[in-house]
C-alpha positions as CSV (number, residue, x, y, z in Angstrom):
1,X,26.9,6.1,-29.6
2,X,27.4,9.7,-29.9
3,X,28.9,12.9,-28.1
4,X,25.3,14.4,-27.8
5,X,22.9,11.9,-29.0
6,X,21.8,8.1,-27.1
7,X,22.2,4.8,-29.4
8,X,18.7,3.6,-29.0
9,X,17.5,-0.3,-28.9
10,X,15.8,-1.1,-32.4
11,X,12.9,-1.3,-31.4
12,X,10.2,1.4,-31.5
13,X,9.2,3.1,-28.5
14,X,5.0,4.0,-29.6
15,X,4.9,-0.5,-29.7
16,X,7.4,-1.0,-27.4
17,X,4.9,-1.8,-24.2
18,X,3.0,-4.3,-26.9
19,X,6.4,-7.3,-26.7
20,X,6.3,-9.5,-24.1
21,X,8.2,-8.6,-21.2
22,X,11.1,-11.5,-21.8
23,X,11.2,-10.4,-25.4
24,X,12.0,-7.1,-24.4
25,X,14.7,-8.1,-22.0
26,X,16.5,-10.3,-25.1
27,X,16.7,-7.6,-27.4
28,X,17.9,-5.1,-24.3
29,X,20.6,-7.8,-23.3
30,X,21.4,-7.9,-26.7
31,X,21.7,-4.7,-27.7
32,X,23.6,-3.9,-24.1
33,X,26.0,-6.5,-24.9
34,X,27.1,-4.3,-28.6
35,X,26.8,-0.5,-27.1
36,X,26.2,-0.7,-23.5
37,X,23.8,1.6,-21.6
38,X,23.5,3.6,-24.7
39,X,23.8,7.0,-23.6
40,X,25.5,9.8,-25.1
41,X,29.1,9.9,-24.1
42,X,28.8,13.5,-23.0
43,X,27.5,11.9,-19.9
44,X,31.2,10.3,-19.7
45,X,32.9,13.6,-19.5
46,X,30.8,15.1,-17.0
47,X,32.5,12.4,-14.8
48,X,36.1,13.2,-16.3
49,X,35.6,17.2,-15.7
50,X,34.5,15.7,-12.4
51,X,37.6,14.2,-11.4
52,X,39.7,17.0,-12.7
53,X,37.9,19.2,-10.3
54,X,38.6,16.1,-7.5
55,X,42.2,15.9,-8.0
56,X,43.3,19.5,-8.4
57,X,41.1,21.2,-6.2
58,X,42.2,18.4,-3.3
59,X,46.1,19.1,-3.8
60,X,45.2,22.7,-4.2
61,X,43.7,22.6,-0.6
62,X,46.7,20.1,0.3
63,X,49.2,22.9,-0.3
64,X,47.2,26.7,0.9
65,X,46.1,24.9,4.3
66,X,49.2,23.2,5.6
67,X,52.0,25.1,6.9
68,X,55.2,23.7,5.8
69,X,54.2,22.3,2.5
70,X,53.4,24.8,0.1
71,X,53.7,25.0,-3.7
72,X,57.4,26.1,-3.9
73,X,58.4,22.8,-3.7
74,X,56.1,19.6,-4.1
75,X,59.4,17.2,-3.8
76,X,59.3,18.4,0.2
77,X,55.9,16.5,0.2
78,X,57.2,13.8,-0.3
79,X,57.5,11.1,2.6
80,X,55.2,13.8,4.8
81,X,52.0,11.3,6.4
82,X,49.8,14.5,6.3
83,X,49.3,14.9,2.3
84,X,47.8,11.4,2.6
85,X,45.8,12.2,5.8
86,X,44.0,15.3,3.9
87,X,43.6,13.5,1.0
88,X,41.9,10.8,3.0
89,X,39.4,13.4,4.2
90,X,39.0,15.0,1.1
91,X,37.9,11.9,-0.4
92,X,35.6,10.9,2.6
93,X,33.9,14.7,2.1
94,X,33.4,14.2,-1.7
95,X,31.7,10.6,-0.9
96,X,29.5,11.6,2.3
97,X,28.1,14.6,0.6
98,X,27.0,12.1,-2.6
99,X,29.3,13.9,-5.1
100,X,31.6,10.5,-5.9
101,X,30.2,7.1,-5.5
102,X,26.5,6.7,-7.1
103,X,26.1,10.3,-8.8
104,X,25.3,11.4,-11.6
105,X,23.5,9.3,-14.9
106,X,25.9,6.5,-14.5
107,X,24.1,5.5,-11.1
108,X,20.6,6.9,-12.3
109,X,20.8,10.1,-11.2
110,X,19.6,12.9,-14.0
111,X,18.3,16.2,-12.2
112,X,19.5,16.4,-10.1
113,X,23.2,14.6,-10.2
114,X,23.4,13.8,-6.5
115,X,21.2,12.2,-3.8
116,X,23.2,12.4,-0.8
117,X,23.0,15.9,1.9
118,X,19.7,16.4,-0.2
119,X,18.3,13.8,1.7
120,X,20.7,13.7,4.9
121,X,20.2,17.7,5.5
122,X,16.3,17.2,5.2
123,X,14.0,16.1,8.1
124,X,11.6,13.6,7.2
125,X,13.4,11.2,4.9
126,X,13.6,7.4,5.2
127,X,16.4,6.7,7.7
128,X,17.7,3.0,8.3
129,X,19.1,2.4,11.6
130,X,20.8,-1.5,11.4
131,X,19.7,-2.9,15.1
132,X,16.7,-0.6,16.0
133,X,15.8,-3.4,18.5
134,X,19.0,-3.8,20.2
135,X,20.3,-0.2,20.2
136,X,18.7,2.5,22.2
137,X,17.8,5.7,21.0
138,X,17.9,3.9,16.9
139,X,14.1,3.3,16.5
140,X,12.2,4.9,13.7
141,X,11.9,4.8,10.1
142,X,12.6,8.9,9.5
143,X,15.3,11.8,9.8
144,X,15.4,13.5,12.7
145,X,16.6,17.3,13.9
146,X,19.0,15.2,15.7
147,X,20.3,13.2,12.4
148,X,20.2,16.1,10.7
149,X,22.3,18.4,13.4
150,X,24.9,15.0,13.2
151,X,25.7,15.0,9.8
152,X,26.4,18.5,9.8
153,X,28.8,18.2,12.7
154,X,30.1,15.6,10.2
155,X,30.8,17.6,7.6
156,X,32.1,20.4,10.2
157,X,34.8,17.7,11.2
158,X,35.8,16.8,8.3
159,X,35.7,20.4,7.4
160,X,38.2,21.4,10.1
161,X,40.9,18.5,9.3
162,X,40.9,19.1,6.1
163,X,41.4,23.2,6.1
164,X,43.2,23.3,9.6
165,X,47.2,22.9,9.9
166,X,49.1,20.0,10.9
167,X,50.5,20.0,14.2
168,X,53.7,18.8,15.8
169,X,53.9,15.2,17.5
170,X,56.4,13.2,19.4
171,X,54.9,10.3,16.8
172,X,56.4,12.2,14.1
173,X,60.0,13.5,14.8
174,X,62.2,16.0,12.6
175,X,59.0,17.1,10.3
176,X,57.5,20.9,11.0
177,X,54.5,20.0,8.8
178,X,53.5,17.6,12.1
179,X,50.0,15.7,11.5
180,X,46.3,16.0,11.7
181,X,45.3,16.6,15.6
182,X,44.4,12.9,17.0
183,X,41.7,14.2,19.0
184,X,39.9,15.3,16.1
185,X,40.2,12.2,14.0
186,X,38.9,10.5,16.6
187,X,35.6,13.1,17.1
188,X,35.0,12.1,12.9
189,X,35.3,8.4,14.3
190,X,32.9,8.6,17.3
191,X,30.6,10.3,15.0
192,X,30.4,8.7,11.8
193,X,29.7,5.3,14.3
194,X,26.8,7.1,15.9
195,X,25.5,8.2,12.6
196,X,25.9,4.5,11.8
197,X,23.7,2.8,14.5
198,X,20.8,6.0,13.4
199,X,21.5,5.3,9.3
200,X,23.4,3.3,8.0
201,X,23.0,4.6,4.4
202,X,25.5,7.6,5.6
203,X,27.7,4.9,7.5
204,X,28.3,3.7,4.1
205,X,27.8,6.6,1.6
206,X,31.3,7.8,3.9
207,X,33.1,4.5,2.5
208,X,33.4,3.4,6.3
209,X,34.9,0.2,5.6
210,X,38.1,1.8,3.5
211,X,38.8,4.6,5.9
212,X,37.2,4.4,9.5
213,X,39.6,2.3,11.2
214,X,42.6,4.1,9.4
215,X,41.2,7.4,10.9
216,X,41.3,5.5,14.1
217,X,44.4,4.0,14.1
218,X,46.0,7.9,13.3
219,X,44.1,8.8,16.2
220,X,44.9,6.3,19.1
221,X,49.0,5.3,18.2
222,X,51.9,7.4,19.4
223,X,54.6,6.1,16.4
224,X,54.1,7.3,13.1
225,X,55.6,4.0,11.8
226,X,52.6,2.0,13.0
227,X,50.1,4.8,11.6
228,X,52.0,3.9,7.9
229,X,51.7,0.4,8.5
230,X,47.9,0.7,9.4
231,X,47.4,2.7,6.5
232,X,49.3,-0.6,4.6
233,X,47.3,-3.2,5.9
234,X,44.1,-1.5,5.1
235,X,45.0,-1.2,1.2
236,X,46.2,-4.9,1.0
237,X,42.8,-6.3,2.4
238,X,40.9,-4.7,0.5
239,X,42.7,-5.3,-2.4
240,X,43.2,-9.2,-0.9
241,X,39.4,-9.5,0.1
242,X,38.0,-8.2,-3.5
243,X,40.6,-11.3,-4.9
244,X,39.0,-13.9,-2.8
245,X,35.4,-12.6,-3.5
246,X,36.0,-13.1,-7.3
247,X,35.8,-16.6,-6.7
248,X,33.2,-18.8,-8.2
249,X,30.5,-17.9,-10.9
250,X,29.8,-14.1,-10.5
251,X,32.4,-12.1,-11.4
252,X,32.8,-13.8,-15.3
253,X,29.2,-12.5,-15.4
254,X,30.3,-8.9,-14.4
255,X,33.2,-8.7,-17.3
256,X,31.3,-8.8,-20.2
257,X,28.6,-6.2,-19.6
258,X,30.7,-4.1,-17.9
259,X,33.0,-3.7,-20.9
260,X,30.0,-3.8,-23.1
261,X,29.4,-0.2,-21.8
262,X,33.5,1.0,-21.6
263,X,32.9,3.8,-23.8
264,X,36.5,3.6,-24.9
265,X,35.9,0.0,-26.4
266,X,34.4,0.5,-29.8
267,X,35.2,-2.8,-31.5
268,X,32.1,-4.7,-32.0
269,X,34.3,-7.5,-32.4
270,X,35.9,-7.2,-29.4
271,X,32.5,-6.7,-27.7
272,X,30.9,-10.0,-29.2
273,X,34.4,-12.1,-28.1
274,X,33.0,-11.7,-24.5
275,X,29.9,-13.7,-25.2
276,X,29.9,-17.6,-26.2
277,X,28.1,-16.9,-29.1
278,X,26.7,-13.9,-30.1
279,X,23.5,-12.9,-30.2
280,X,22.3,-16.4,-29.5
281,X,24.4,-16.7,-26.8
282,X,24.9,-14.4,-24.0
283,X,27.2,-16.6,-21.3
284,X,30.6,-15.0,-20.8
285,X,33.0,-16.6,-23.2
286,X,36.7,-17.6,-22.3
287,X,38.2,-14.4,-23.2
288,X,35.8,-12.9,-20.3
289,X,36.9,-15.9,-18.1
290,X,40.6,-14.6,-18.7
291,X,39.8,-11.1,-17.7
292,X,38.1,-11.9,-14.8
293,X,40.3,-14.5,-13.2
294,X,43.7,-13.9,-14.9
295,X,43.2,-9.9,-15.1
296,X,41.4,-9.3,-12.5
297,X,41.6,-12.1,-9.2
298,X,45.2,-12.9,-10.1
299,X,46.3,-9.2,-9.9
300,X,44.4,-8.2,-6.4
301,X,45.6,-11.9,-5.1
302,X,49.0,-11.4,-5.9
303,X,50.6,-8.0,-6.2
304,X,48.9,-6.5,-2.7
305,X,51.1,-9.3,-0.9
306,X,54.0,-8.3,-2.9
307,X,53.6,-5.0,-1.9
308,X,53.5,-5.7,1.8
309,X,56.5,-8.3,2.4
310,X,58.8,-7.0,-0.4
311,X,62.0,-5.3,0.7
312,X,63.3,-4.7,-2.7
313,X,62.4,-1.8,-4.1
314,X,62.7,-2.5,-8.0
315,X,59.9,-5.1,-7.2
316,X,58.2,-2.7,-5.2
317,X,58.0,-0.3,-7.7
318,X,56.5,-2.8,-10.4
319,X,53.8,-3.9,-8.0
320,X,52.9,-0.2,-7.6
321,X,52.9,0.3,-10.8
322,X,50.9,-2.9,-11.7
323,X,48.0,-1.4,-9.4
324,X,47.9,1.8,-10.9
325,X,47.4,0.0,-14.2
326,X,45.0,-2.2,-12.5
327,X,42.9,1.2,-11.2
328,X,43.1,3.1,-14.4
329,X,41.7,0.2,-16.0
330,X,38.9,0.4,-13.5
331,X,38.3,4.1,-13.6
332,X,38.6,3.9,-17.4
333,X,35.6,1.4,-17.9
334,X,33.3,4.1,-16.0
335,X,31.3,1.2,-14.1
336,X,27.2,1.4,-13.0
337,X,27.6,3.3,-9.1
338,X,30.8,5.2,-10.8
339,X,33.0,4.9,-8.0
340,X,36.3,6.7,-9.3
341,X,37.1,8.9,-7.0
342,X,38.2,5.8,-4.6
343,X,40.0,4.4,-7.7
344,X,42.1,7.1,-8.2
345,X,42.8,7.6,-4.0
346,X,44.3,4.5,-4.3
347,X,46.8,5.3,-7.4
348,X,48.0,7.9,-5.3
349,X,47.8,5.9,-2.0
350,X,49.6,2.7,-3.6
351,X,52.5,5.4,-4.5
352,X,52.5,7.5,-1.7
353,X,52.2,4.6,1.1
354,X,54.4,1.6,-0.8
355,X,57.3,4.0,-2.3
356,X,57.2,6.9,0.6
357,X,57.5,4.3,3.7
358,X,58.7,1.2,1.8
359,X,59.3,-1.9,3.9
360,X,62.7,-1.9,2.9
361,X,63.5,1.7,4.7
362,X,61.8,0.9,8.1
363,X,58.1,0.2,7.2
364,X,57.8,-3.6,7.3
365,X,55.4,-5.5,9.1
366,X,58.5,-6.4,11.7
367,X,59.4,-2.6,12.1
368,X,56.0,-2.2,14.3
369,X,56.9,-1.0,17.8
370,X,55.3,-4.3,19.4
371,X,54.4,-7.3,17.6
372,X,51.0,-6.8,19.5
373,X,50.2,-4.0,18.0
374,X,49.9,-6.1,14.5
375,X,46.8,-7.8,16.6
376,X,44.2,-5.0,16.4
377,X,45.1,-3.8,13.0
378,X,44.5,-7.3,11.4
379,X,41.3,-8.0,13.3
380,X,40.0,-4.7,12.1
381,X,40.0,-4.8,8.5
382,X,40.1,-8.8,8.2
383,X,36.9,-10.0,10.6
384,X,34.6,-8.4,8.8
385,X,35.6,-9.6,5.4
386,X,35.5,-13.3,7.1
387,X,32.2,-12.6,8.5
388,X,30.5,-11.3,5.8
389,X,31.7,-13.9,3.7
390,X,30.2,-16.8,5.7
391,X,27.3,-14.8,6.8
392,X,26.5,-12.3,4.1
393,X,23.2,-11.7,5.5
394,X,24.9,-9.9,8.6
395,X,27.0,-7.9,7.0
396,X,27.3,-5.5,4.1
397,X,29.0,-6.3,1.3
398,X,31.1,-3.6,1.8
399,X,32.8,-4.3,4.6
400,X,32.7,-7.9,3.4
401,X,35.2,-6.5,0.6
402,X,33.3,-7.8,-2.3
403,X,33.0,-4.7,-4.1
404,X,32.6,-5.6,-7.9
405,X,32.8,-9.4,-7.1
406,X,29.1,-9.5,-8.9
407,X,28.1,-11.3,-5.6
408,X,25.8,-9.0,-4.3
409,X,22.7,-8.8,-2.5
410,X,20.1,-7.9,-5.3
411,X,16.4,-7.0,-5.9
412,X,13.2,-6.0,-8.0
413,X,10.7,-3.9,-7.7
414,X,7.6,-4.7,-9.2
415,X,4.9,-1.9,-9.1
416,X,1.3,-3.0,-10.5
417,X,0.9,-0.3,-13.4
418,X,2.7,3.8,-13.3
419,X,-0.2,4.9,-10.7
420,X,1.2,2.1,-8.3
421,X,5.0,3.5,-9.0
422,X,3.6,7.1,-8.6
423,X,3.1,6.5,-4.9
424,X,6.7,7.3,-4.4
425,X,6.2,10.6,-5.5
426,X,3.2,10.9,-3.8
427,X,3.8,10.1,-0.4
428,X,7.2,10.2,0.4
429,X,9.3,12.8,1.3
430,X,12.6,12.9,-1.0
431,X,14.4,14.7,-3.0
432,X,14.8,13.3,-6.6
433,X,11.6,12.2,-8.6
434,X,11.2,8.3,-9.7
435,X,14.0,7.8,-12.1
436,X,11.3,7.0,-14.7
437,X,10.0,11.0,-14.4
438,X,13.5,12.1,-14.3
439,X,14.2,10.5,-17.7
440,X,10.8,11.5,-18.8
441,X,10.8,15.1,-18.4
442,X,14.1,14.9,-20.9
443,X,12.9,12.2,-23.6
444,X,9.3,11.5,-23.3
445,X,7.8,8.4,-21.5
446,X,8.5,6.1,-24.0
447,X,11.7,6.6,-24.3
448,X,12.3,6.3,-20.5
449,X,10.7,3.1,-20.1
450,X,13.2,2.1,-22.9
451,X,15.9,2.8,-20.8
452,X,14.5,1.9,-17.3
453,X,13.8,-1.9,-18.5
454,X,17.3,-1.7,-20.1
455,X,18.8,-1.6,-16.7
456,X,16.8,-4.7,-16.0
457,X,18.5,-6.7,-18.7
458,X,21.9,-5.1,-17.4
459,X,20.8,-7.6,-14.2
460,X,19.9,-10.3,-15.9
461,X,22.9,-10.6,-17.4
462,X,24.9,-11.1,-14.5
463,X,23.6,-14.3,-12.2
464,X,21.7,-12.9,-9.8
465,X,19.2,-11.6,-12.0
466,X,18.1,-15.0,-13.5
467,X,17.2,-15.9,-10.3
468,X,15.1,-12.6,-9.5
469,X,13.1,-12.9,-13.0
470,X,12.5,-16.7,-12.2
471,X,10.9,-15.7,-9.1
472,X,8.5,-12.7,-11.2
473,X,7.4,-15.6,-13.7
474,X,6.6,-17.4,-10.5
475,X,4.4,-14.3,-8.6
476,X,3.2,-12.0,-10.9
477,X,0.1,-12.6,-12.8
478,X,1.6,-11.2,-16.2
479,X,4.6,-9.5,-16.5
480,X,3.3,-7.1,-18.7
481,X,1.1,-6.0,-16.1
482,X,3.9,-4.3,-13.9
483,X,6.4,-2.0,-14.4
484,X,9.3,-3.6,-13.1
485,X,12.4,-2.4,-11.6
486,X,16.3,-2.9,-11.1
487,X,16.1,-2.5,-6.9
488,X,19.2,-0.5,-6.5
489,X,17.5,2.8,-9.1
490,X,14.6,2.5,-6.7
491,X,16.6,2.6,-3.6
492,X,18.5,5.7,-4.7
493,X,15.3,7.9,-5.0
494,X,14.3,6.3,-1.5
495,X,17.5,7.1,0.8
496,X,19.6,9.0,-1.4
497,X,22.4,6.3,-2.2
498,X,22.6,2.9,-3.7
499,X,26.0,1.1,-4.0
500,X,24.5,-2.0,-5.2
501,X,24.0,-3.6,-1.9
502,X,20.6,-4.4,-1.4
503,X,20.4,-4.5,2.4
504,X,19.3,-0.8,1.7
505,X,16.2,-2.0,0.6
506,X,14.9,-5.3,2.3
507,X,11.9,-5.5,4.4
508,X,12.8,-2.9,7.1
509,X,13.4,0.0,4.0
510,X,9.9,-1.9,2.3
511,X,7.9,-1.4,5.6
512,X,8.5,2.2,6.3
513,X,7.5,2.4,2.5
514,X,4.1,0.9,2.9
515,X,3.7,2.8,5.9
516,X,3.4,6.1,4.1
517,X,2.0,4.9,0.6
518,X,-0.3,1.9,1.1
519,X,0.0,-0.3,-1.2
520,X,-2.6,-2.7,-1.5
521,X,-1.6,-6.4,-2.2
522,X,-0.1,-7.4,-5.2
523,X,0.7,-3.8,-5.9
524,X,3.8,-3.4,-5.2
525,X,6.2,-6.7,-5.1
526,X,9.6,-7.3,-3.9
527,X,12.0,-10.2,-5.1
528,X,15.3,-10.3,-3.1
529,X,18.1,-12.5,-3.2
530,X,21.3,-12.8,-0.6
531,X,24.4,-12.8,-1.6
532,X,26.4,-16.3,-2.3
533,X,27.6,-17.5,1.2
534,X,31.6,-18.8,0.3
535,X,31.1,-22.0,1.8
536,X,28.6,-23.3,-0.1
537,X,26.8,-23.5,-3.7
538,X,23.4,-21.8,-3.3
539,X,21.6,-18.2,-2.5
540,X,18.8,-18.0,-0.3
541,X,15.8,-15.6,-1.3
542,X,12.5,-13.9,-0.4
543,X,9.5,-12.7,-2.2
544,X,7.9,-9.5,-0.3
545,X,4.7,-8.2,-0.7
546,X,4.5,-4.8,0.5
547,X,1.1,-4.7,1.9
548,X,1.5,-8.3,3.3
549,X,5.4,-8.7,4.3
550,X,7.7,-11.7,3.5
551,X,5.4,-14.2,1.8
552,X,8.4,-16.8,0.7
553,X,11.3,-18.1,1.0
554,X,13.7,-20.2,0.2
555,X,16.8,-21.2,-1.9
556,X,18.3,-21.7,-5.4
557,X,21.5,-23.4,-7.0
558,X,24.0,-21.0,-8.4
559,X,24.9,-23.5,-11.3
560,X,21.1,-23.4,-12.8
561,X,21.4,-19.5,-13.0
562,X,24.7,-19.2,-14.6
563,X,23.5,-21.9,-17.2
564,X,20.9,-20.0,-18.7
565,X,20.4,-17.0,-20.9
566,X,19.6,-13.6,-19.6
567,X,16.1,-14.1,-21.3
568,X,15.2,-17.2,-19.5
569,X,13.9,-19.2,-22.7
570,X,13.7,-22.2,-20.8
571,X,11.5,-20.7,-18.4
572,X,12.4,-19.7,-14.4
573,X,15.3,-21.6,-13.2
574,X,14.9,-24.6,-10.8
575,X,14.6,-23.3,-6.9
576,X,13.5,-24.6,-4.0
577,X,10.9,-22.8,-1.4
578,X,11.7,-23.5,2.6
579,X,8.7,-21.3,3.7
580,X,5.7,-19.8,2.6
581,X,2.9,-17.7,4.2
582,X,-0.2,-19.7,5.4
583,X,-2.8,-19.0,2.5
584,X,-0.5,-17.4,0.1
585,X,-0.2,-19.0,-3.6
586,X,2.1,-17.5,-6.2
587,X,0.2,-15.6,-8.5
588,X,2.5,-16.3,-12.1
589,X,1.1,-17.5,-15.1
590,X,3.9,-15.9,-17.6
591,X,4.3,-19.6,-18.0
592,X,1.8,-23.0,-17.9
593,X,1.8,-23.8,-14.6
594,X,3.0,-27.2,-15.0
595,X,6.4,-25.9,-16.9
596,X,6.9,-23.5,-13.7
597,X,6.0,-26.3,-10.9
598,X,8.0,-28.9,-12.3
599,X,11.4,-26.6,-11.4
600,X,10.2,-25.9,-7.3
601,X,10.5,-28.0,-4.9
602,X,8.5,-27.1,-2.0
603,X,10.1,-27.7,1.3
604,X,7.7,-25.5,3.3
């Protein structure tokens, strides 16, 4: 890989439409598991120059709009709640405008960078309200005057706490810097939950589930000490719930290609120790087992619990320390939706929360002005966690805390031919072109297909994405007669955003598409699986059809998916249908019929 230049499959792009389609995804997979994505590593740096700008231009803000802090001397910052209130907002403005998480080529985003207020200022695009049913005033499939004049009230709010002074509060005595006005945190609150119940792409574009009830919790107590220890409790369950959601098969999947494409990691020979056997082999190996589990689940098990209970403040300082290392690890691996902004909030958070306000000094759990109080913090950031992990189909995996976990809700698209894909462009109103276009208008079409298709072996490498092409085998025709897609690049020219939770495009987001583009049947097709439930062993899925709806359902056993290769050479994994649509027949012949029959059991 170089500065300037992309490290290209070997393969050549005037024959490369001429493979079969599983042939292509082996020597992708392959080739992603020795260099990655591929791309030139200037595309790296424009991230780095981006968090430069993030971090200086935030404490520079920090210091010119608070009375009391200043520049003359940063040690008097130090212990003041305020710096990590701005801070707080400052990160929630970089993420709600689309500038942080799921910008730039990292999330498939090449001209321009950012999705986000492109879409959210512009009336007409795709809006996803959660319970248009249940809530009034939520119906619709499209952006409003009124959505529009709400996120800019947004962005006012956020605009005013972050450039207005602090101001003086019995809930902070002895400080003149003071904190930002409740009343106003509380506005950001009731708004941002509005703009949920109309979209909840913005809901979580903002990073709800990190800061909302924080932002709350500043706004409705009267004692400074229970603010910090909100603050506390919301760090450790994240941290906590992102442990727990590494159990099972999914994360060892995520290791490997995810430090396939650190660009930092040139060592082939590292590279090939993550896979049992490469290039044969693809599974994670037992050094990626160690990362994942040992490295990874161990760490954000452990140290968040000894940061909340410890009282000694050598040990507290090494558990800080340890998730700074653990952060700049992340940040340093640049991984796909690029969200680094949040990883380098919580460096500062872990110091400025743990160290500033340690337990030991009056900030422990027992230090809370009623033990009641503890109540309505833990419920906050703990039942949706719970819930999400035992009903993953109600709940984002967001606020279900598996960020990373490689237990997400996942899709593809499969559009019959480019004139089928084209439709996008055609009828919908959005701001960035189909990836594909984006990428063309840079390297050619060949070239962009290349690296499209590449970011459907990056899925089948992890597990989900064995069960998605089992499913394409099953109900496409050919393979090769579609140009298919890794859902969450799709999504992002749709709404804007993509965090890699496909919620943000299942059936509602796939009906309000057909409704402006008209897909006829069998021209555009949907595969979607649920994320892993954490009571139990398999993964529910659907097969939509565009033009018709949901035409199948049913399940499949997480063990047959992490058995096989990326490729699938033994044909689509074993699965089990519950339901199917009266008259509908899957369509596949990528393999005999009697090799794919004899692995699906039809329950329907």
């Amino acid at each position: 890989m170089g500065f300037k230049t992309a490290d290209m499959p070997p393969v050549d792009p005037a024959t490369y439409d001429d493979m079969p389609f599983m042939d292509r995804m082996r020597v992708l997979a392959t080739h992603w598991a020795e260099y990655g994505f591929g791309g030139p590593k200037k595309m790296h740096m424009l991230y780095v120059y981006k968090l430069i700008f993030y971090v200086l231009a935030g404490t520079a803000i920090v210091g010119l709009t608070t009375p009391g802090l200043g520049f003359g001397d940063l040690g008097a910052w130090w212990g003041e709640p305020i710096v990590y209130q701005k801070l707080m907002v400052w990160t929630i403005l970089f993420e709600i405008t689309g500038y942080a998480s799921s910008s730039g080529p990292l999330a498939f985003k090449f001209k321009p960078f950012t999705g986000g207020w492109r879409y959210w200022t512009r009336r007409g695009t795709l809006r996803l309200p959660p319970w248009p049913r249940v809530v009034p005033f939520t119906k619709g499939d499209h952006r409003t005057t009124f959505d529009t004049g709400l996120y800019f009230a947004l962005l006012a709010t956020l605009a005013f706490l972050l450039l207005g002074p602090g101001v003086t509060t019995g809930a902070l005595p002895g400080s003149d810097v003071g904190l930002l006005p409740q009343w106003a945190l509380l506005t950001y609150v009731g708004l941002i939950i509005v703009m949920g119940l109309r979209d909840r792409v913005v809901f979580l574009a903002a990073r709800s589930e990190q800061y909302l009830a924080v932002m709350f919790f500043f706004g409705i107590f009267g004692n400074h000490v229970d603010m910090i220890l909100a603050a506390k409790v919301a760090m450790v369950t994240v941290w906590f719930g992102a442990g727990v959601s590494k159990f099972g098969h999914h994360f060892t999947n995520v290791i490997p290609p995810m430090l396939s494409n650190t660009p930092w990691i040139t060592s082939k020979r590292f590279k090939r120790s993550l896979y049992r056997n490469f290039p044969n082999d693809l599974r994670p190996s037992k050094v990626s087992w160690t990362l994942a589990h040992i490295g990874g689940t161990v760490v954000e098990l452990v140290v968040p619990l000894v940061l909340l209970f410890s009282t000694n403040a050598t040990v507290t300082l090494l558990a800080i320390v340890g998730m700074i290392m653990f952060h700049i690890f992340i940040t340093s691996t640049f991984p796909l939706a690029v969200p680094l902004e949040w990883n380098v909030f919580y460096m500062f958070a872990a110091a400025w929360i743990f160290a500033g306000f340690p337990a030991g000094a009056g900030y422990s759990l027992g230090d809370a002005s009623s033990p009641w109080i503890l109540l309505p913090i833990f419920l906050a950031f703990l039942i949706f966690p719970i819930l999400g992990n035992l009903r993953p189909d109600l709940v984002s995996f967001l606020p279900s805390m598996r960020q990373y976990a490689g237990n997400w809700a996942s899709a593809l698209w499969a559009f019959r031919g480019d004139e089928a894909e084209n439709k996008l462009n055609e009828n919908l109103i959005k701001f960035n072109a189909n990836q594909v276009d984006q990428l063309s208008a840079a390297y050619g079409k060949e070239v962009a297909e290349i690296f499209m298709q590449k970011a459907v072996a990056w899925r089948t490498m992890h597990s989900q994405g064995r069960g998605l092409m089992s499913l394409m085998m099953r109900h496409l025709d050919r393979l090769e007669n579609y140009r298919i897609r890794e859902g969450e690049f799709t999504c992002t020219t749709l709404v804007g955003w993509q965090f890699g939770d496909a919620h943000l495009h299942n059936e509602q987001t796939i009906t309000a598409v057909q409704k402006r583009c008209n897909f006829a049947p069998g021209e555009c097709v949907v595969v979607w699986i649920e994320s892993q439930p954490i009571n139990r062993k398999t993964l529910d899925y659907k097969v939509i059809d565009a033009a018709l709806g949901v035409v199948e359902r049913g399940y499949y056993h997480i063990d047959d998916a992490v058995a096989e290769q990326p490729w699938l050479p033994n044909g689509p994994i074993p699965h089990t249908v519950t339901w199917r649509m009266p008259g509908y027949e899957p369509a596949g012949t990528a393999y005999p019929h009697p090799a794919i029959e004899a692995r699906v059991k039809v329950n329907a």
